[in-house]
KOLVO-961754 format. One record per residue (C-alpha): residue number from 1; residue in one letter; x, y, z. Coordinates in steps of 0.1 Angstrom, whole numbers, always signed. Layout:
BEGIN
{num:NUM	residuo:a	x:X	y:Y	z:Z}
...
***
This chain:
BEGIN
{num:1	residuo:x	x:-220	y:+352	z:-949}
{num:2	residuo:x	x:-214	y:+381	z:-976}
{num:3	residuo:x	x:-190	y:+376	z:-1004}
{num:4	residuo:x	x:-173	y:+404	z:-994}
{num:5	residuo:x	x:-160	y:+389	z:-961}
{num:6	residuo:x	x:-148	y:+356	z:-982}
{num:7	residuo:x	x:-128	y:+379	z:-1008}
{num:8	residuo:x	x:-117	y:+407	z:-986}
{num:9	residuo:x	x:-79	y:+405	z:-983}
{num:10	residuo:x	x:-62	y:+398	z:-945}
{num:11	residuo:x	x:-48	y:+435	z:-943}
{num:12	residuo:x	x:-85	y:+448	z:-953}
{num:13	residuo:x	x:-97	y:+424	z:-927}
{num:14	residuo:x	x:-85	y:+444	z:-897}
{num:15	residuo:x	x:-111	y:+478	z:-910}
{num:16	residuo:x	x:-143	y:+453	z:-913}
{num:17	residuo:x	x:-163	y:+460	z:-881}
{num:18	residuo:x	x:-171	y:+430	z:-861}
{num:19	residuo:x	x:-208	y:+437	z:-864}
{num:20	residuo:x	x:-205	y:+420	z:-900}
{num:21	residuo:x	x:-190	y:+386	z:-891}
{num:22	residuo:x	x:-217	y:+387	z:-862}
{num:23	residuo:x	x:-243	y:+395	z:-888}
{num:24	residuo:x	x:-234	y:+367	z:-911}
{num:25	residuo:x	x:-241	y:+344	z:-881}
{num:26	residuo:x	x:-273	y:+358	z:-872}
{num:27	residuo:x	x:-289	y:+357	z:-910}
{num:28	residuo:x	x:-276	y:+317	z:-916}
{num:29	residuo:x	x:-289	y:+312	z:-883}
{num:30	residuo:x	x:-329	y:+312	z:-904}
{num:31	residuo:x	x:-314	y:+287	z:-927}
{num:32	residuo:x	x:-285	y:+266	z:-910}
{num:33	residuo:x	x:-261	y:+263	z:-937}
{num:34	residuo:x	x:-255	y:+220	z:-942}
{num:35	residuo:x	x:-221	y:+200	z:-932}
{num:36	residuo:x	x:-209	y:+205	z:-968}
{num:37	residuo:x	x:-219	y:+243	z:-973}
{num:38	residuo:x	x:-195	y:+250	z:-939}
{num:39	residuo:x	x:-167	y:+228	z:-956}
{num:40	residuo:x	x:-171	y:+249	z:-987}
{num:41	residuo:x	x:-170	y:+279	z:-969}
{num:42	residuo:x	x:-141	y:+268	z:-946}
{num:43	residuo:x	x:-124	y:+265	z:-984}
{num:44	residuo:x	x:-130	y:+300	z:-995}
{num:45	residuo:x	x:-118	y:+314	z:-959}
{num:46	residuo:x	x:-85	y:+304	z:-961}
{num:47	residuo:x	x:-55	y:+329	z:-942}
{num:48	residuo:x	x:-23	y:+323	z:-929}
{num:49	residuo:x	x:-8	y:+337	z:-896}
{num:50	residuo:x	x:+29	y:+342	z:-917}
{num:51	residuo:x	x:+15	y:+370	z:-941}
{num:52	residuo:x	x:+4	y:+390	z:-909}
{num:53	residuo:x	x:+32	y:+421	z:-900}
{num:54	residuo:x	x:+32	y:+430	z:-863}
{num:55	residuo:x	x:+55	y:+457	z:-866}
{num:56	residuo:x	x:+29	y:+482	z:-860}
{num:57	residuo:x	x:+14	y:+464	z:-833}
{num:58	residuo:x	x:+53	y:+464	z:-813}
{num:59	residuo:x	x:+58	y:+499	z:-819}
{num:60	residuo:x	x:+21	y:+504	z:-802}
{num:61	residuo:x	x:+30	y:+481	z:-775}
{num:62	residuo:x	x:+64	y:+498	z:-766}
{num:63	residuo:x	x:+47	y:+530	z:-762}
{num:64	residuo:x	x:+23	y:+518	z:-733}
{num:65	residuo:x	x:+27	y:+521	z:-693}
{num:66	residuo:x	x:+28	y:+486	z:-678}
{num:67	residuo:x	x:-3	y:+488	z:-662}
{num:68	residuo:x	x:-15	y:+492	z:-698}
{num:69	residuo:x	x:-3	y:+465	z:-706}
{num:70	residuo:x	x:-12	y:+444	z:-680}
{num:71	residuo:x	x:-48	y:+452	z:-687}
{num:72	residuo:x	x:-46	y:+441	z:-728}
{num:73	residuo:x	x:-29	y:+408	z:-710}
{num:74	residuo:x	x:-60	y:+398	z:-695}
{num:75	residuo:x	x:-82	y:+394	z:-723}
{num:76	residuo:x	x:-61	y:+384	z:-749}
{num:77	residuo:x	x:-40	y:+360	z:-725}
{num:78	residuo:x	x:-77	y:+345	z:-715}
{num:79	residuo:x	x:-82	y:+340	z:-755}
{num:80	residuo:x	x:-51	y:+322	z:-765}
{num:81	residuo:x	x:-55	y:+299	z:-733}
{num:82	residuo:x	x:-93	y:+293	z:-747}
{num:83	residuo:x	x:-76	y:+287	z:-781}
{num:84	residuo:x	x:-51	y:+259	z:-771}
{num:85	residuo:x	x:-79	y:+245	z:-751}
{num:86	residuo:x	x:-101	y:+239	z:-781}
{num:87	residuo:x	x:-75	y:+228	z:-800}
{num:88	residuo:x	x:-65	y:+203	z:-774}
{num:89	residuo:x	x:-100	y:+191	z:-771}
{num:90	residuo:x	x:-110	y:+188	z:-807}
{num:91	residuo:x	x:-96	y:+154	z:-817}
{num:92	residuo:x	x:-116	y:+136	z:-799}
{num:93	residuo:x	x:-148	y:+145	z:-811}
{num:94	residuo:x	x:-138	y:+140	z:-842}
{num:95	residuo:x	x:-136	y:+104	z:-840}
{num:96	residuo:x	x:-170	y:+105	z:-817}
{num:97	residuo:x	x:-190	y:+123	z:-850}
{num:98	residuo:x	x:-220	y:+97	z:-862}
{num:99	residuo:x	x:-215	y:+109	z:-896}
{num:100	residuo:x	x:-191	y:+115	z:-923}
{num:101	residuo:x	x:-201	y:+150	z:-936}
{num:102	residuo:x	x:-200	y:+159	z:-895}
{num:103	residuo:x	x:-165	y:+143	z:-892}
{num:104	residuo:x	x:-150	y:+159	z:-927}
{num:105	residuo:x	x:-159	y:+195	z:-912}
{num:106	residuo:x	x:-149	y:+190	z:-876}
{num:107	residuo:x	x:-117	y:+180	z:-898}
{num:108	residuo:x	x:-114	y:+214	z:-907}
{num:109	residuo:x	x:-120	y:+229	z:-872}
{num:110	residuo:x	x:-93	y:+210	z:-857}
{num:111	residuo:x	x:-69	y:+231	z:-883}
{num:112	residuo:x	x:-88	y:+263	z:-876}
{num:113	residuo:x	x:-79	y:+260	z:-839}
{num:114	residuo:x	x:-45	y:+249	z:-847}
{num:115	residuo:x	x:-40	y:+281	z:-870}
{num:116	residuo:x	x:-54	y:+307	z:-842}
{num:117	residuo:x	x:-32	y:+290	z:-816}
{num:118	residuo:x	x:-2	y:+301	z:-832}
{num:119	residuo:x	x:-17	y:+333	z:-844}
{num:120	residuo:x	x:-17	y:+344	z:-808}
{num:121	residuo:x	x:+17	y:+328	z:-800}
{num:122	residuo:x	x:+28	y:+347	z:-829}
{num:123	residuo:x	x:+13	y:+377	z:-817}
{num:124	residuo:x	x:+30	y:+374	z:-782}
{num:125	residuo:x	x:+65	y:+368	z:-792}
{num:126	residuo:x	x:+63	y:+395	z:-823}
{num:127	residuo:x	x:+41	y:+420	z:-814}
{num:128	residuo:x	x:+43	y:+422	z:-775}
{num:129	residuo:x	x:+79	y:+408	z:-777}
{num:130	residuo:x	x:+71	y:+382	z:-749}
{num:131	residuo:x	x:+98	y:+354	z:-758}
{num:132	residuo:x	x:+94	y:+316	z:-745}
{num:133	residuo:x	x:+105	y:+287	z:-770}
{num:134	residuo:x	x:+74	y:+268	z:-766}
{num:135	residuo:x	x:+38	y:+276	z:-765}
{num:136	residuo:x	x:+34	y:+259	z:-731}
{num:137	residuo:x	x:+56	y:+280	z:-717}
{num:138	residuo:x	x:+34	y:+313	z:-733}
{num:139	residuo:x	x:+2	y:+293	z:-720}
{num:140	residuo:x	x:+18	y:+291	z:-681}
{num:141	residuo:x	x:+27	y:+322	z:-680}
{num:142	residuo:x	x:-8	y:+334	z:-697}
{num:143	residuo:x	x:-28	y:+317	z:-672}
{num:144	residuo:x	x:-19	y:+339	z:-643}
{num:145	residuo:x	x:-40	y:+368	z:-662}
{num:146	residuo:x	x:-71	y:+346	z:-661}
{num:147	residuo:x	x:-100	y:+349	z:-639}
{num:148	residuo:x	x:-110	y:+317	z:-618}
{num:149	residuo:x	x:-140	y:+309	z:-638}
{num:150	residuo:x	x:-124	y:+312	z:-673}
{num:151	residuo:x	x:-93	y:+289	z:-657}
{num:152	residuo:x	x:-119	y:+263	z:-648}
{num:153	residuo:x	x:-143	y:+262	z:-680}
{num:154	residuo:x	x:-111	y:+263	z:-706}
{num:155	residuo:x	x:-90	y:+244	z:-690}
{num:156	residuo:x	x:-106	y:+219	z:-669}
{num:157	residuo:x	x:-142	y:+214	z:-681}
{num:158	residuo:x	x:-126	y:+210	z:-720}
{num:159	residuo:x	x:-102	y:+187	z:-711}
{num:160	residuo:x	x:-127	y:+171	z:-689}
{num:161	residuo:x	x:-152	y:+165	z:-718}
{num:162	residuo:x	x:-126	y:+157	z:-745}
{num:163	residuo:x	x:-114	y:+126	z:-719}
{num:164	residuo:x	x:-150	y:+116	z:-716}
{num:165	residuo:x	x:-157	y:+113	z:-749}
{num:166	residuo:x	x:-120	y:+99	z:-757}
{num:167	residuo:x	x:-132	y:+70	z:-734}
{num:168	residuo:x	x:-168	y:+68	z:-749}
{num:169	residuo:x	x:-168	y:+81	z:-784}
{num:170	residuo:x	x:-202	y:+56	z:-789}
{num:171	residuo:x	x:-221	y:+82	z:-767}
{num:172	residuo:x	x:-239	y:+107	z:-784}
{num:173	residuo:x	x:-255	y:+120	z:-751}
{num:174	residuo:x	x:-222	y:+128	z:-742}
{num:175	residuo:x	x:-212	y:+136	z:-776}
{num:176	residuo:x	x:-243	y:+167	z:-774}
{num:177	residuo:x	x:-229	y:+179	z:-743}
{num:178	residuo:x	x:-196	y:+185	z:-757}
{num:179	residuo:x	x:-211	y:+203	z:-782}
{num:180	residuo:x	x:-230	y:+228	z:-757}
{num:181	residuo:x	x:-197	y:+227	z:-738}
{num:182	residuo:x	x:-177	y:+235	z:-770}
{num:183	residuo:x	x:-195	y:+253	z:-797}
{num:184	residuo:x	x:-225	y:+265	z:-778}
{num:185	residuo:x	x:-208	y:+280	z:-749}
{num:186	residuo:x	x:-173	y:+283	z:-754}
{num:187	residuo:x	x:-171	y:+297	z:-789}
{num:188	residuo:x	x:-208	y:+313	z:-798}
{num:189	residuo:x	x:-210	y:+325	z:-761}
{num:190	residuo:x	x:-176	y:+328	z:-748}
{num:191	residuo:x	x:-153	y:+336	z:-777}
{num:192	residuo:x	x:-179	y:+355	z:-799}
{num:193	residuo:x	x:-187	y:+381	z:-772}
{num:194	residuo:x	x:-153	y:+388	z:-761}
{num:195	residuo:x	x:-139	y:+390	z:-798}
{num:196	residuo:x	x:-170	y:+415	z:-800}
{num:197	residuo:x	x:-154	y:+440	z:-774}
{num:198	residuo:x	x:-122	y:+435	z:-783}
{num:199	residuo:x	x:-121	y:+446	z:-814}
{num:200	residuo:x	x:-148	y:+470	z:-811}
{num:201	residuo:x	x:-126	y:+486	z:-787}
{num:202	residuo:x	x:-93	y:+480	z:-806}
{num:203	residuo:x	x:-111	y:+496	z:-841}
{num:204	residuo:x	x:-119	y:+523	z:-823}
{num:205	residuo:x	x:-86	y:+535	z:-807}
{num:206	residuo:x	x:-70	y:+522	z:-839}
{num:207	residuo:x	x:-49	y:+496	z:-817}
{num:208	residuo:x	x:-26	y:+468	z:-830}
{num:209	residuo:x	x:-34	y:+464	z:-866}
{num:210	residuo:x	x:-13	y:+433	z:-873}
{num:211	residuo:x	x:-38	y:+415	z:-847}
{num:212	residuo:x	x:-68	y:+432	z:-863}
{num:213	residuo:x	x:-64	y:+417	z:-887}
{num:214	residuo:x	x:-61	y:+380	z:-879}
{num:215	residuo:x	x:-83	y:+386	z:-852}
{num:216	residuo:x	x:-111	y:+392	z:-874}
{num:217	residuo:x	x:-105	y:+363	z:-893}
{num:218	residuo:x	x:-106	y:+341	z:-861}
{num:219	residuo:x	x:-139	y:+356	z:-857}
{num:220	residuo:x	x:-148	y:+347	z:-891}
{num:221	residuo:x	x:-138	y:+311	z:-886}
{num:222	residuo:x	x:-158	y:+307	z:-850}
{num:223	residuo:x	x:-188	y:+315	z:-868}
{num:224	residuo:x	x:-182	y:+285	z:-887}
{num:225	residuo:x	x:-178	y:+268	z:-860}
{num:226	residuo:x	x:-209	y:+278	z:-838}
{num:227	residuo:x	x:-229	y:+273	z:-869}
{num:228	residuo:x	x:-221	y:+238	z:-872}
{num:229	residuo:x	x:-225	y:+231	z:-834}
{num:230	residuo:x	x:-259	y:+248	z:-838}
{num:231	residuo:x	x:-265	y:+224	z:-867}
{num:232	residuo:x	x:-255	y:+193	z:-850}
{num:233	residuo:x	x:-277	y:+199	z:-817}
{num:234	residuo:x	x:-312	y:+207	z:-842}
{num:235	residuo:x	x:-302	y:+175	z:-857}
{num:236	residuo:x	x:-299	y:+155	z:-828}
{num:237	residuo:x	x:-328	y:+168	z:-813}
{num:238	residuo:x	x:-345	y:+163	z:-839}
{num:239	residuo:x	x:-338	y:+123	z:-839}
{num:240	residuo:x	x:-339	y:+119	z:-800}
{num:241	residuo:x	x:-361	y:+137	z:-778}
{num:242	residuo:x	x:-341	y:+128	z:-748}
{num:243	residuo:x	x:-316	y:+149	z:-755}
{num:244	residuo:x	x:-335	y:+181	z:-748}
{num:245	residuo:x	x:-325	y:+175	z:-709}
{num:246	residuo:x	x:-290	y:+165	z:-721}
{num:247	residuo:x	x:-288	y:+203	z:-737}
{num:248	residuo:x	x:-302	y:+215	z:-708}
{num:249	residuo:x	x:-283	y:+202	z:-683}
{num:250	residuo:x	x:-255	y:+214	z:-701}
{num:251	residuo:x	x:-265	y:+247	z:-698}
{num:252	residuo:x	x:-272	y:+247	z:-667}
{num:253	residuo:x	x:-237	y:+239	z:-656}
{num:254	residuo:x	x:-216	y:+255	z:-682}
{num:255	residuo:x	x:-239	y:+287	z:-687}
{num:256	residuo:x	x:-230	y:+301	z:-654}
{num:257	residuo:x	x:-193	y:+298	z:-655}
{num:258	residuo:x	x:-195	y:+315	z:-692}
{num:259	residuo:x	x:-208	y:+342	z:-673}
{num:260	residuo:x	x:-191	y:+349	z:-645}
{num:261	residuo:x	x:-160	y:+346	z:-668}
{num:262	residuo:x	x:-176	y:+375	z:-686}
{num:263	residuo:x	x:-184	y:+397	z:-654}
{num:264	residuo:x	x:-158	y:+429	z:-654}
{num:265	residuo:x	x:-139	y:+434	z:-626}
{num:266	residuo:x	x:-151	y:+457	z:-597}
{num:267	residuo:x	x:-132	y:+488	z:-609}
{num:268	residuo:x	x:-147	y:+489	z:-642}
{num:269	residuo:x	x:-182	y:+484	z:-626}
{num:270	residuo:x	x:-171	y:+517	z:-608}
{num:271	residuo:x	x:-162	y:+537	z:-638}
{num:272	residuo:x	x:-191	y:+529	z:-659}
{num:273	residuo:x	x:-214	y:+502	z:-646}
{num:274	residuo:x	x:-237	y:+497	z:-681}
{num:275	residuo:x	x:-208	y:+490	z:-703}
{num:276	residuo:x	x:-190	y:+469	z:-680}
{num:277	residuo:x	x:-219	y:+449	z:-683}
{num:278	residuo:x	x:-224	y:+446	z:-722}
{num:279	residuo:x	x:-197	y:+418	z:-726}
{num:280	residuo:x	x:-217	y:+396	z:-704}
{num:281	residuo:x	x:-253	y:+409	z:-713}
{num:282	residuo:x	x:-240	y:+405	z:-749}
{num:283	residuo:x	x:-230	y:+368	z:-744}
{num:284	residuo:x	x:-263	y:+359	z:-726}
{num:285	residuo:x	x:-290	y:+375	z:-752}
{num:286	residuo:x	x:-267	y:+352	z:-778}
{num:287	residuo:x	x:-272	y:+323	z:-758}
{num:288	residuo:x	x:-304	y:+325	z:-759}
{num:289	residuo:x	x:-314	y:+336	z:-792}
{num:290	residuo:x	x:-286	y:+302	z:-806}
{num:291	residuo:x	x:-307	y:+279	z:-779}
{num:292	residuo:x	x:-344	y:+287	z:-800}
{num:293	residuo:x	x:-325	y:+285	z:-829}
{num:294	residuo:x	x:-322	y:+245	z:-824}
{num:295	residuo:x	x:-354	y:+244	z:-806}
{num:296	residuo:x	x:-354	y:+251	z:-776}
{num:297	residuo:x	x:-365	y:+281	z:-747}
{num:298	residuo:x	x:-342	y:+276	z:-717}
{num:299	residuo:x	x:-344	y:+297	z:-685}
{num:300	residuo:x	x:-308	y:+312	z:-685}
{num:301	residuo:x	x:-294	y:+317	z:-654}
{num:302	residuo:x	x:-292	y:+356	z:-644}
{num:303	residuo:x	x:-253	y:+374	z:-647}
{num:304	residuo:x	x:-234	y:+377	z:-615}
{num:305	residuo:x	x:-245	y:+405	z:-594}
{num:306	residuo:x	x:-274	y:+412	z:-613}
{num:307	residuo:x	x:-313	y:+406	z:-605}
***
């Protein structure tokens, strides 16, 4: 990733287009940065949610219609439920990591996740003045926003995984499927497309500048985050051929629920059907391209509702 995006201040943050954090991924992804490099970098990238100001972003919010609003609750509700998820799910593969430079990273992931979690609960209480004293309460009433397929990948196929491996943390099989489940899918295909629209769309109307900002520099932590899971997998594959079929398995029954989570809903389809799709077609030519990076050429499953 450029030096500018590791010097670049958090209010100058909000005015760097997406397309450059999503860039940075896409040139390590020829040389995969090593365990160390990422903990370096995680170092350098340092922010914290208390310097952000979300006045701007209240005054915005105040200003809206309620079905406005209602539609900005959907996708960022969906990303602070995805962000409590991780962060929920983390420890345990912590402790599951065969090696020490993979453990001292994930370390650093575990306080990444944290961070973003209360970024958004921040976010909720300051800039969209929704006030609950704890974050489960924020998360209950966020998951009423979600779609049924983002409810059951966040929420129950995480915590699923992270029970499985709290149980097992010997099993590396299981260990690489949490890792498709969790870096793979959730984050690089999930998280990184979404954050891609959102902010594209937000920059452009000049929306919420407080959450710009720390926004971007979730982005910029994910991307350490999918490059390490991307690292981990070539690694792994790369000492056990067996666990090409783990991979793929994995993908073949967490890829589908990524995307349907991704679909729009009917009435955007209606408005303008080829950018309702370019969330989801987004997410699935990533996918792809992170799945040869580490070795492999999967058949992906096709996006609802399309041929």
């Amino acid at each position: 990733m450029s030096n500018i995006l590791e010097q670049i201040s958090l209010t100058e943050l909000r005015n760097v287009p997406v397309e450059t954090v999503l860039a940075g991924i896409d040139r390590d992804l020829v040389h995969l940065p090593s365990y160390r490099d990422l903990y370096y970098r995680w170092e350098r990238q340092q922010w914290s949610v208390h310097e952000l100001d979300f006045l701007a972003d209240r005054l915005q919010w105040e200003n809206m219609t309620d079905e406005e609003q209602d539609e900005h609750l959907i996708g960022l509700f969906t990303f602070f439920q995805g962000e409590a998820s991780v962060t929920d799910a983390l420890a345990p593969y912590i402790i599951a990591m065969p090696d020490e430079e993979m453990r001292f990273f994930v370390t650093t992931q575990l306080v990444d996740e944290t961070r973003h979690t209360i970024f958004f609960a921040r976010f909720f209480s300051e800039g969209l003045g929704i006030e609950v004293e704890r974050v489960e309460e924020t998360l209950v009433y966020a998951r009423q926003f979600m779609n049924a397929a983002s409810k059951k990948l966040l929420v129950d196929s995480l915590a699923d995984i992270a029970e499985r491996l709290r149980c097992e943390p010997h099993n590396l099989a299981l260990l690489v499927e949490g890792v498709v489940l969790y870096h793979v899918i959730t984050e690089g295909t999930m998280a990184l497309s979404g954050q891609k629209t959102l902010l594209e769309s937000y920059r452009k109307e000049n929306l919420f500048p407080g959450f710009r900002s720390g926004f971007t520099a979730v982005a910029r932590d994910e991307s350490r985050h999918v490059l390490f899971g991307m690292k981990f997998l070539r690694d792994m594959l790369q000492q056990e051929n067996s666990f090409v079929l783990t991979v793929e398995k994995a993908i073949e029954q967490y890829a589908p629920i990524a995307f349907a989570a991704l679909a729009p809903h009917a009435s955007q389809i209606a408005t303008n059907s080829e950018e309702a799709w370019s969330t989801a077609r987004f997410a699935r030519a990533s996918l792809s391209k992170k799945l040869k990076v580490i070795g492999l050429t999967v058949e992906l499953p096709s996006l609802p509702e399309i041929a």
